[in-house]
C-alpha positions, 0 to 999 in steps of 0.5 A: 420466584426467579432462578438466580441462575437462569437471570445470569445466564438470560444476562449472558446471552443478551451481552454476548448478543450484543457484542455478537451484533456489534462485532459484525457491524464494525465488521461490516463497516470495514469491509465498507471502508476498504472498498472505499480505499481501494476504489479511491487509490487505483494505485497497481502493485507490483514487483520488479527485481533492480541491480542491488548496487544501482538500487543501494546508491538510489536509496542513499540519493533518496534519504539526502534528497527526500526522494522515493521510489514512488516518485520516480517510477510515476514521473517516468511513467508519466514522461514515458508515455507523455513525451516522446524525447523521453521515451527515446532517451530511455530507449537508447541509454543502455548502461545501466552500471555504476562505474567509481571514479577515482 
């Protein structure tokens, strides 16, 4: 005769098994995916500190005119290092202050 006890452990064991084993796959597949991303998006992070007002009146430009941060930074980017007009231009504008006109 079989321990009834002995059953529900054995059963026990055999599904915490499984979903031990099936934990790590999924896990592993993660793991898998998010080089994948990473490899495909070789975007760089970084941070920069900006002047608060300039940066209040480009975020309102932005909600009106479906525009980012994201954009803007890699058009210059690409301006910066592709034209080099642009770079001057940048280069020579030093006033960066938002005067109100009234």
């Amino acid at each position: 005769m079989i321990n009834r006890n002995y059953v529900i452990k054995t059963e026990k064991v055999k599904i915490n098994s499984l979903f031990s084993g099936i934990f790590i796959y999924l896990y592993k597949q993660i793991l898998i995916l998010k080089t994948k991303i990473m490899a495909v998006n070789k975007q760089q992070l970084t941070s920069v500190k900006v002047d608060g007002q300039l940066f209040d009146e480009f975020k309102v430009l932005c909600v009106r005119t479906k525009f980012s941060l994201q954009k803007l930074t890699d058009r210059c980017m690409h301006l910066y290092v592709t034209n080099e007009e642009f770079r001057k231009q940048i280069h020579n504008h030093l006033n960066t202050s938002i005067v109100e006109q009234k």
